[in-house]
CHARMM internal coordinates of N, CA and C (Angstrom, degrees):
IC EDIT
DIST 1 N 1 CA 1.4359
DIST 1 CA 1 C 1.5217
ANGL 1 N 1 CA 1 C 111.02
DIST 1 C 2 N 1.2614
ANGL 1 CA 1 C 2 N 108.84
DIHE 1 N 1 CA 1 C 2 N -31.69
DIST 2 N 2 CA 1.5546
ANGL 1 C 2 N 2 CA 120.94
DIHE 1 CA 1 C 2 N 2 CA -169.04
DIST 2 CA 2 C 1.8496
ANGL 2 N 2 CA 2 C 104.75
DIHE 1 C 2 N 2 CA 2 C -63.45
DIST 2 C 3 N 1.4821
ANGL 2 CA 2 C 3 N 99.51
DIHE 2 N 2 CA 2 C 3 N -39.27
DIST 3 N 3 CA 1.2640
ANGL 2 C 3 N 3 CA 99.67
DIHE 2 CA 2 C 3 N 3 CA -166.75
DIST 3 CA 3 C 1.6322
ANGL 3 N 3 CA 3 C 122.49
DIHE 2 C 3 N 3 CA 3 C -85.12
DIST 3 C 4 N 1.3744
ANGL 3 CA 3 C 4 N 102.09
DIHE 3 N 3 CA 3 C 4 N -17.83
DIST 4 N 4 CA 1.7473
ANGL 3 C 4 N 4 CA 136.20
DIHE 3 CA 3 C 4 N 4 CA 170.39
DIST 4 CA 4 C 0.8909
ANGL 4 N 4 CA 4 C 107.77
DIHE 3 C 4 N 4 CA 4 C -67.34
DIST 4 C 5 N 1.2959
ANGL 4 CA 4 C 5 N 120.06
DIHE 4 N 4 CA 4 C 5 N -84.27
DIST 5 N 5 CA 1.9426
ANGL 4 C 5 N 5 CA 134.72
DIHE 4 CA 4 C 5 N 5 CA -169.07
DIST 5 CA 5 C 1.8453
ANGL 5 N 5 CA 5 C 124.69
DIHE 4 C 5 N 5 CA 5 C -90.17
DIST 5 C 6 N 1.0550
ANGL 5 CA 5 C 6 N 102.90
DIHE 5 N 5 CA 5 C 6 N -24.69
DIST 6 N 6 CA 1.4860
ANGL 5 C 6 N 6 CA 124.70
DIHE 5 CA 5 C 6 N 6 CA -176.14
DIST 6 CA 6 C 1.3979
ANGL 6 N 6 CA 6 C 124.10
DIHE 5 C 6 N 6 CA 6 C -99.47
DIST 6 C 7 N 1.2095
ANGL 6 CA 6 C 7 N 118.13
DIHE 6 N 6 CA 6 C 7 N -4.18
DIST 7 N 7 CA 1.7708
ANGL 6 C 7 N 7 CA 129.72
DIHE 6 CA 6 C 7 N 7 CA 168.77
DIST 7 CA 7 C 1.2619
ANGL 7 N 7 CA 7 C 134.32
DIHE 6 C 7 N 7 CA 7 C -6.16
DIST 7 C 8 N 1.9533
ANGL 7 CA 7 C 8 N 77.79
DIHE 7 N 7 CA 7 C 8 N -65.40
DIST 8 N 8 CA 1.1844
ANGL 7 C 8 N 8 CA 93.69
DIHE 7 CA 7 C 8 N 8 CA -170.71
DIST 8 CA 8 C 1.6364
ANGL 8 N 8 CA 8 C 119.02
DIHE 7 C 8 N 8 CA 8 C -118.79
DIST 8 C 9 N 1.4429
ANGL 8 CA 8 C 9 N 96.70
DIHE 8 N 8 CA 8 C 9 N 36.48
DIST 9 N 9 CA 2.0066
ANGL 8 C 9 N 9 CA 89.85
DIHE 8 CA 8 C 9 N 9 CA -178.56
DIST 9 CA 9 C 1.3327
ANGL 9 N 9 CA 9 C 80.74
DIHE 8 C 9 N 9 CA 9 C -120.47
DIST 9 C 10 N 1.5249
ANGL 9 CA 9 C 10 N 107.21
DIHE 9 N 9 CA 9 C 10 N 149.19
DIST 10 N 10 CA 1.4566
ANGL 9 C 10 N 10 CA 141.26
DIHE 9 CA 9 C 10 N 10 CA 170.46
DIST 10 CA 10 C 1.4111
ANGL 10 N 10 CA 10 C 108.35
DIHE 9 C 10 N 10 CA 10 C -59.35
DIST 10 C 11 N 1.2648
ANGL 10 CA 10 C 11 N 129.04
DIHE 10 N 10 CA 10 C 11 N 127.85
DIST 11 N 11 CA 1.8600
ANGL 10 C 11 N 11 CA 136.77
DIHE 10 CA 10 C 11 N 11 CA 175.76
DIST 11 CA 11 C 1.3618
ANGL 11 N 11 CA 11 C 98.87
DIHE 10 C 11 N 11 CA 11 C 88.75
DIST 11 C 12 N 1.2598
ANGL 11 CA 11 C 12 N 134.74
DIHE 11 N 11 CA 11 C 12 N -14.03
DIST 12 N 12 CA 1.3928
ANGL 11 C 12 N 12 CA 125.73
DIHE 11 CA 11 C 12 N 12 CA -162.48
DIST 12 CA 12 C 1.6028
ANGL 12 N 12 CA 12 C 99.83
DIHE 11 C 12 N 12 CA 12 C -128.38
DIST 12 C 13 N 1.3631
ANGL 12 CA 12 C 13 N 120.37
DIHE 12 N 12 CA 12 C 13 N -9.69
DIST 13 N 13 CA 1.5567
ANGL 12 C 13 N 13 CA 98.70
DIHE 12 CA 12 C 13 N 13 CA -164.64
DIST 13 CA 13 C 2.2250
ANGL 13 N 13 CA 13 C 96.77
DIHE 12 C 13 N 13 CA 13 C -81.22
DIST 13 C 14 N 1.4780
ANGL 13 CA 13 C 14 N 88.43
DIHE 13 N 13 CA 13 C 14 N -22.81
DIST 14 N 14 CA 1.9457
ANGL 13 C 14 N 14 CA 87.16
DIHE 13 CA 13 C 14 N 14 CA -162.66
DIST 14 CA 14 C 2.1139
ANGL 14 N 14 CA 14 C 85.43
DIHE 13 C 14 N 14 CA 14 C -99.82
DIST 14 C 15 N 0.8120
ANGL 14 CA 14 C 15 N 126.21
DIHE 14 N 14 CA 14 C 15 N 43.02
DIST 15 N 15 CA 1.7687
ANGL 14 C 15 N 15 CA 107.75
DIHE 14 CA 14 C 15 N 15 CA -159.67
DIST 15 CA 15 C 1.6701
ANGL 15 N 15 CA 15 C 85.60
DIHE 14 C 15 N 15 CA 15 C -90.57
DIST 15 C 16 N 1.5631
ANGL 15 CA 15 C 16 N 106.25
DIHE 15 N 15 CA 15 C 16 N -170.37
DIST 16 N 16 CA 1.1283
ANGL 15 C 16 N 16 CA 130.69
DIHE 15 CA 15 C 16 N 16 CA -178.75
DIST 16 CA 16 C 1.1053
ANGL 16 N 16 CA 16 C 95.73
DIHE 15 C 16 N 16 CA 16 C -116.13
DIST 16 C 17 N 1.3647
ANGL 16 CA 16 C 17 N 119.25
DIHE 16 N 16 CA 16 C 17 N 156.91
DIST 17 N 17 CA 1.5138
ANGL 16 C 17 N 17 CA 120.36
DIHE 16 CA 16 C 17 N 17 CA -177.95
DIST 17 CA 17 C 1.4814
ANGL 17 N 17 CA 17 C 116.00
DIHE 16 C 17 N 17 CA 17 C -88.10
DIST 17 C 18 N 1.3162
ANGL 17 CA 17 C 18 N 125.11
DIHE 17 N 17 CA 17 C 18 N -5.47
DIST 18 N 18 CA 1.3307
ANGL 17 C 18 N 18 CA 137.14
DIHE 17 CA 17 C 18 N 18 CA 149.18
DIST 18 CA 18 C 1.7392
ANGL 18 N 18 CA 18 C 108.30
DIHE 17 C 18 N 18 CA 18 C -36.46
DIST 18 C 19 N 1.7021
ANGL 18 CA 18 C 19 N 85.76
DIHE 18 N 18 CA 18 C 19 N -72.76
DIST 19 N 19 CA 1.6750
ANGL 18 C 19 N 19 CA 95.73
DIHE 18 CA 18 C 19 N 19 CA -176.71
DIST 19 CA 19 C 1.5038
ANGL 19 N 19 CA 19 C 122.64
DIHE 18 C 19 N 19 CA 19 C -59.75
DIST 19 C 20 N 1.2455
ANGL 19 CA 19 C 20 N 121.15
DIHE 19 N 19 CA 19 C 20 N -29.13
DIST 20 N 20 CA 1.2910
ANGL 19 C 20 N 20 CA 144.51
DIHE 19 CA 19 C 20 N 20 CA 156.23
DIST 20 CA 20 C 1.3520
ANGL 20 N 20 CA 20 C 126.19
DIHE 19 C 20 N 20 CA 20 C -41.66
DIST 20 C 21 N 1.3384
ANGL 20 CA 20 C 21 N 114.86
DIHE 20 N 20 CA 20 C 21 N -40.28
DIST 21 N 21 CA 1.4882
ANGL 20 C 21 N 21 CA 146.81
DIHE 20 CA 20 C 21 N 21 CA 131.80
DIST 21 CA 21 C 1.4871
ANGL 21 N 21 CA 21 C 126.49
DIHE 20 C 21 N 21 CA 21 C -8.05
DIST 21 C 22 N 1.4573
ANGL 21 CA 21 C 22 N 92.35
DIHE 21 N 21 CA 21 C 22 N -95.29
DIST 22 N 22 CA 1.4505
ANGL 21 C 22 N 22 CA 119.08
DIHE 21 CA 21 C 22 N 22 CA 155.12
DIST 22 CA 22 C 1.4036
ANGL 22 N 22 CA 22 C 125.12
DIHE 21 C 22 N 22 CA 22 C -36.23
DIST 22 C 23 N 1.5705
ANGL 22 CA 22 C 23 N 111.64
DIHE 22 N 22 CA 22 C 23 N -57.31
DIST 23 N 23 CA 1.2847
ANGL 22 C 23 N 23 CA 96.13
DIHE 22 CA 22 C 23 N 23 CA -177.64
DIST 23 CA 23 C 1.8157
ANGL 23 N 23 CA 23 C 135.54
DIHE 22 C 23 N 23 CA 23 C -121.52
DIST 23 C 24 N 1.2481
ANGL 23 CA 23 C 24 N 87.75
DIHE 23 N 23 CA 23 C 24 N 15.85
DIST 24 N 24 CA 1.6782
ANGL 23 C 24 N 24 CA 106.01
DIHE 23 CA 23 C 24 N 24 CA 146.83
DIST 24 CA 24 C 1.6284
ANGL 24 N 24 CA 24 C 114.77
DIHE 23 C 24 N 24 CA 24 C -102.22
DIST 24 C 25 N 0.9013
ANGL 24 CA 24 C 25 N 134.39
DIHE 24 N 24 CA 24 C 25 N -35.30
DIST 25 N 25 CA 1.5562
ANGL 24 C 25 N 25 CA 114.63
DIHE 24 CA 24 C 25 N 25 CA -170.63
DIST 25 CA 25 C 1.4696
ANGL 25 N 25 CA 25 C 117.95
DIHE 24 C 25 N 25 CA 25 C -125.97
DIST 25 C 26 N 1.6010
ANGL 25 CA 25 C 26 N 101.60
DIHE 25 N 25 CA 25 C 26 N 34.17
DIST 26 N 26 CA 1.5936
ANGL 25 C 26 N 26 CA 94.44
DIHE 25 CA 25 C 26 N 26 CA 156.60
DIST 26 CA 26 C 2.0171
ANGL 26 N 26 CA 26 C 78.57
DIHE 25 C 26 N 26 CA 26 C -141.21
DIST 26 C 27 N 1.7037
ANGL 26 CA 26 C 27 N 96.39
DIHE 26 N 26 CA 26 C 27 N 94.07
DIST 27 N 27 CA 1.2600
ANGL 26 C 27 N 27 CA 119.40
DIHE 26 CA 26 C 27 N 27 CA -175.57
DIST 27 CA 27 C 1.4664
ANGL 27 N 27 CA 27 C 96.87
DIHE 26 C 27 N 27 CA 27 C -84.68
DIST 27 C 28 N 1.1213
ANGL 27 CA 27 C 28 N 156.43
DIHE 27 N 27 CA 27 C 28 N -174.56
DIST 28 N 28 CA 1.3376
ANGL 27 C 28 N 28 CA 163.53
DIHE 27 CA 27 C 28 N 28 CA 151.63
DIST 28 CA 28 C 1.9803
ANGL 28 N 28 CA 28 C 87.59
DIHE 27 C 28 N 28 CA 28 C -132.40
DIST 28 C 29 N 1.5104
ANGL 28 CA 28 C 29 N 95.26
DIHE 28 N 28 CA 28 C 29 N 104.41
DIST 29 N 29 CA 1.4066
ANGL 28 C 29 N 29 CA 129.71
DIHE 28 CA 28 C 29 N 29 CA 178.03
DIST 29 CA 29 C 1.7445
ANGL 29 N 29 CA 29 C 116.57
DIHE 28 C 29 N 29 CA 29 C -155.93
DIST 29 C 30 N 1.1700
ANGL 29 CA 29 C 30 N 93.67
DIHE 29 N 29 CA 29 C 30 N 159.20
DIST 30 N 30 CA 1.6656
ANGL 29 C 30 N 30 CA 124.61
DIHE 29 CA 29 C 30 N 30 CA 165.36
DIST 30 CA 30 C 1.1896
ANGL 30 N 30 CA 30 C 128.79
DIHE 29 C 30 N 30 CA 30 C -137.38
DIST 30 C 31 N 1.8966
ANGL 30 CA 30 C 31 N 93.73
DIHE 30 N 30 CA 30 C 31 N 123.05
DIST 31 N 31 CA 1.8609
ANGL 30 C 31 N 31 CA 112.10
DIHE 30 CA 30 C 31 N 31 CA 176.82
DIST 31 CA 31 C 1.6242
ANGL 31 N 31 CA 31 C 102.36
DIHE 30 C 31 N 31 CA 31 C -83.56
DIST 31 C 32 N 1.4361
ANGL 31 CA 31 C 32 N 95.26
DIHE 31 N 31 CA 31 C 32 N 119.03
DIST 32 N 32 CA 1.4258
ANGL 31 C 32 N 32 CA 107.14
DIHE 31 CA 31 C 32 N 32 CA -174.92
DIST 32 CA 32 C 1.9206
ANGL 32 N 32 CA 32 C 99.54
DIHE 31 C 32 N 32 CA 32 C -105.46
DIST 32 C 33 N 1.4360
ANGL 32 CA 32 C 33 N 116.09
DIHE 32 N 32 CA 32 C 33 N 131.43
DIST 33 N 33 CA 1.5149
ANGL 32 C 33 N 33 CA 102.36
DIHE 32 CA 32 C 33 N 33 CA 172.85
DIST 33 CA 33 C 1.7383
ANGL 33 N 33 CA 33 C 100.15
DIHE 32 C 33 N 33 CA 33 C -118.56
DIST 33 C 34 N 1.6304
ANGL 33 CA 33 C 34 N 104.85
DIHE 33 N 33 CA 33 C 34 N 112.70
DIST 34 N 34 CA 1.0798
ANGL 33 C 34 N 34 CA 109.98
DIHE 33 CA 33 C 34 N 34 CA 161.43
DIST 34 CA 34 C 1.6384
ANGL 34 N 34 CA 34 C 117.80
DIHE 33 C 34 N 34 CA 34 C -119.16
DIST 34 C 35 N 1.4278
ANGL 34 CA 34 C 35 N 124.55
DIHE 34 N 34 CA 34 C 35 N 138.59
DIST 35 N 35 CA 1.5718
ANGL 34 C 35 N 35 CA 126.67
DIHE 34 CA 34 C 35 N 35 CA 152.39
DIST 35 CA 35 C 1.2578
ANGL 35 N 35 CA 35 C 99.93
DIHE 34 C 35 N 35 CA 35 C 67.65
DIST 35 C 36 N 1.5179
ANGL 35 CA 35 C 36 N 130.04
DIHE 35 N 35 CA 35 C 36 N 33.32
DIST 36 N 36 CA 1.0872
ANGL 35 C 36 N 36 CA 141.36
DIHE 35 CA 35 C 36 N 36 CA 113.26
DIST 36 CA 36 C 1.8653
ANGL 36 N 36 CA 36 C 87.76
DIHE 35 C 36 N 36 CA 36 C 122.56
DIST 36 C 37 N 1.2379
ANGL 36 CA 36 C 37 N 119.42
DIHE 36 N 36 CA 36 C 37 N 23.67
DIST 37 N 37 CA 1.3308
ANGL 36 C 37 N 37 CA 154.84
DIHE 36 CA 36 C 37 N 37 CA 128.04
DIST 37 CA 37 C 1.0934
ANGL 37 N 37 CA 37 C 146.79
DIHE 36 C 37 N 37 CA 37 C -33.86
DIST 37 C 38 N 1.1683
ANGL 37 CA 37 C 38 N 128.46
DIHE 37 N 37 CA 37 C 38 N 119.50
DIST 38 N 38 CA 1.9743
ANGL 37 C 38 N 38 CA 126.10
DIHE 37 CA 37 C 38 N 38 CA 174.12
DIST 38 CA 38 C 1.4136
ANGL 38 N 38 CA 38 C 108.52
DIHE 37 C 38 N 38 CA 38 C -105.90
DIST 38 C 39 N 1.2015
ANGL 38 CA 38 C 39 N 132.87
DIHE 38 N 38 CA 38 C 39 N 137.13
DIST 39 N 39 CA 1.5725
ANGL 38 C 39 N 39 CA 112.81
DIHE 38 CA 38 C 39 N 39 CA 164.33
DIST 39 CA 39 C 1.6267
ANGL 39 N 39 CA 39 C 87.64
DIHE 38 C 39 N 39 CA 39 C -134.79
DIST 39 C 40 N 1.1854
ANGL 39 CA 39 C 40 N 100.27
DIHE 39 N 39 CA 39 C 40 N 161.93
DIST 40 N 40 CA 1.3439
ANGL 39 C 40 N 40 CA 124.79
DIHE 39 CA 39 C 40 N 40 CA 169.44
DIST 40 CA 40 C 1.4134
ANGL 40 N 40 CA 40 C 103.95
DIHE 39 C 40 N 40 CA 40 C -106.63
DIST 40 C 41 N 1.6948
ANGL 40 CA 40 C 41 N 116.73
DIHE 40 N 40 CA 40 C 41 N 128.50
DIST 41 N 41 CA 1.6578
ANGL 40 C 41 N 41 CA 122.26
DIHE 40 CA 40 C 41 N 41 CA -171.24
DIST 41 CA 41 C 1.8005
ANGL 41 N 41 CA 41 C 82.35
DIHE 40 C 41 N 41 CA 41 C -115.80
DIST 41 C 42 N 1.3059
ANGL 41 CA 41 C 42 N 102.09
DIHE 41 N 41 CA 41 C 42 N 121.79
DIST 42 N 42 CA 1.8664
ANGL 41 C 42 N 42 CA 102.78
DIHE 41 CA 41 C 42 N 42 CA 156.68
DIST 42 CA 42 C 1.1242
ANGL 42 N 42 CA 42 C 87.03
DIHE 41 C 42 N 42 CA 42 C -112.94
DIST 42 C 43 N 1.3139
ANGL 42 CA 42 C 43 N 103.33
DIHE 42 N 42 CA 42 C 43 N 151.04
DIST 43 N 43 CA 1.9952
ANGL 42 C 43 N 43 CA 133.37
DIHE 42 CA 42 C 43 N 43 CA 142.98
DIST 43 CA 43 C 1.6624
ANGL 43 N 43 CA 43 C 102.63
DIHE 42 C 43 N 43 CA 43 C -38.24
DIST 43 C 44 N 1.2368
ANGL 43 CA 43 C 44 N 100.48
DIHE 43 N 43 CA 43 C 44 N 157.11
DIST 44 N 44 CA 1.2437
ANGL 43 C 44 N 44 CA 106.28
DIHE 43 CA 43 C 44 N 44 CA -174.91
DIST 44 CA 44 C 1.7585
ANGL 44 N 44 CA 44 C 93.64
DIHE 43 C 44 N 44 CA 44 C -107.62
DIST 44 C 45 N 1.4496
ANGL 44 CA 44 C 45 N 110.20
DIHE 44 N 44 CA 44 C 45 N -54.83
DIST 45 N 45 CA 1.0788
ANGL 44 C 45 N 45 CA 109.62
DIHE 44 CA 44 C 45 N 45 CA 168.48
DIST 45 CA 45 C 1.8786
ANGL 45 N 45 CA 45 C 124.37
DIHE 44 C 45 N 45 CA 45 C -34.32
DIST 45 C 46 N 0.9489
ANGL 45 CA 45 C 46 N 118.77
DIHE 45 N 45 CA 45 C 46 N -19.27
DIST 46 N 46 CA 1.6906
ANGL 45 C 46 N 46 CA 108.39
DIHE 45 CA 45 C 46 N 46 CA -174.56
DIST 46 CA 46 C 0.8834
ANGL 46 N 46 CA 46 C 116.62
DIHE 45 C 46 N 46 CA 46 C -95.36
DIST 46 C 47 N 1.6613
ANGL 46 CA 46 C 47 N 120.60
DIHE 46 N 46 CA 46 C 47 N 129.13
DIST 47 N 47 CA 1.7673
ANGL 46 C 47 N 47 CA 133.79
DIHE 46 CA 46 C 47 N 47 CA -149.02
DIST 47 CA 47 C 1.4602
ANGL 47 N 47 CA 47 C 100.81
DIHE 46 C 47 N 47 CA 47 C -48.00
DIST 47 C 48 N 2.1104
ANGL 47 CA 47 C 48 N 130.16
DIHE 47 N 47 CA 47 C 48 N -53.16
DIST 48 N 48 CA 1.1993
ANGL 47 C 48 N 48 CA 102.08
DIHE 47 CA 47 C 48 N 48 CA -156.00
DIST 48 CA 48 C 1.5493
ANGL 48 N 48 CA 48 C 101.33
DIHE 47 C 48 N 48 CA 48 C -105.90
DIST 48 C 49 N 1.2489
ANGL 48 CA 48 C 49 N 120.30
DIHE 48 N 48 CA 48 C 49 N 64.71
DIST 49 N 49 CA 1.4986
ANGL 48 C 49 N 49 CA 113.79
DIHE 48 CA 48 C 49 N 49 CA -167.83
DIST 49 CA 49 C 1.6247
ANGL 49 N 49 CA 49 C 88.49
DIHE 48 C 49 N 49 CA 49 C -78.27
DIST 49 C 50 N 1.4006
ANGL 49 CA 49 C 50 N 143.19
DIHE 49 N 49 CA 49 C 50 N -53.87
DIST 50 N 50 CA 1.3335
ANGL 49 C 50 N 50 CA 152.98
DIHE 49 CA 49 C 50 N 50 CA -165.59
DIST 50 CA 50 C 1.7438
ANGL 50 N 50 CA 50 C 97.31
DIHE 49 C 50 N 50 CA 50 C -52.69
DIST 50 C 51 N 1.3910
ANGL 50 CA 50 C 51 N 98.81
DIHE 50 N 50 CA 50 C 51 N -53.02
DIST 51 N 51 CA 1.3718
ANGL 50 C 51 N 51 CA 95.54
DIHE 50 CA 50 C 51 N 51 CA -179.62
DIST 51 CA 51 C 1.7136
ANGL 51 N 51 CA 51 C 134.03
DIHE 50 C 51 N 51 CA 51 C -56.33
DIST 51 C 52 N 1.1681
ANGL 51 CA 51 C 52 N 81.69
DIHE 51 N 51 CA 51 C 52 N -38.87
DIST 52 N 52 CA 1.7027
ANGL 51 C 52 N 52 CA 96.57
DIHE 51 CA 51 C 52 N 52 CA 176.52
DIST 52 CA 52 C 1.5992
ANGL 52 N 52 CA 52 C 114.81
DIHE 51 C 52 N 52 CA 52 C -69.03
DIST 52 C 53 N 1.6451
ANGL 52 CA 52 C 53 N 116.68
DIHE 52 N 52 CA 52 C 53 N -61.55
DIST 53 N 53 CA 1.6757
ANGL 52 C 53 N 53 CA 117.55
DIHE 52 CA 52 C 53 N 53 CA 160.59
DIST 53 CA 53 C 1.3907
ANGL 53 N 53 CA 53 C 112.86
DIHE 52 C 53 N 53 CA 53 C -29.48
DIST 53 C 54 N 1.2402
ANGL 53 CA 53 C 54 N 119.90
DIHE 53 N 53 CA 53 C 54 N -39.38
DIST 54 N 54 CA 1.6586
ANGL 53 C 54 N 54 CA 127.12
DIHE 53 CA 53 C 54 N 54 CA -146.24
DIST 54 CA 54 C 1.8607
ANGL 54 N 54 CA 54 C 91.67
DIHE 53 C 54 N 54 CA 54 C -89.44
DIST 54 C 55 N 1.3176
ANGL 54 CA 54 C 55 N 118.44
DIHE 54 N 54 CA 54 C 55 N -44.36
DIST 55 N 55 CA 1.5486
ANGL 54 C 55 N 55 CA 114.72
DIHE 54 CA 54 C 55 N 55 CA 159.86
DIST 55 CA 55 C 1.1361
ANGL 55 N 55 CA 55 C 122.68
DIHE 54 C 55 N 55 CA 55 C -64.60
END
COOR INIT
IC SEED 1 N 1 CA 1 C
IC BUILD
């Protein structure tokens, strides 16, 4: 995935998949269901929010 989607963001293009781990999928988010709808709410504040959309 790293080498596909992750290229080009800084800390993530060379990571370990440990770290990769860590900091895509323990996102600090909320599944919101509206109007027959799912959304996913990220923080804006959290370093790889760009990164994660961008995969």
């Amino acid at each position: 995935m790293r080498l596909l989607a992750l290229h080009g963001v800084d800390g993530l293009a060379a990571a370990e998949p440990g770290t990769m781990r860590f900091r895509l999928y323990h996102l600090p988010a909320c599944l919101a269901d509206h109007a027959r709808r799912r959304w996913l709410r990220i923080e804006r504040t959290w370093p790889w929010a760009k990164a994660f959309t961008t995969c």
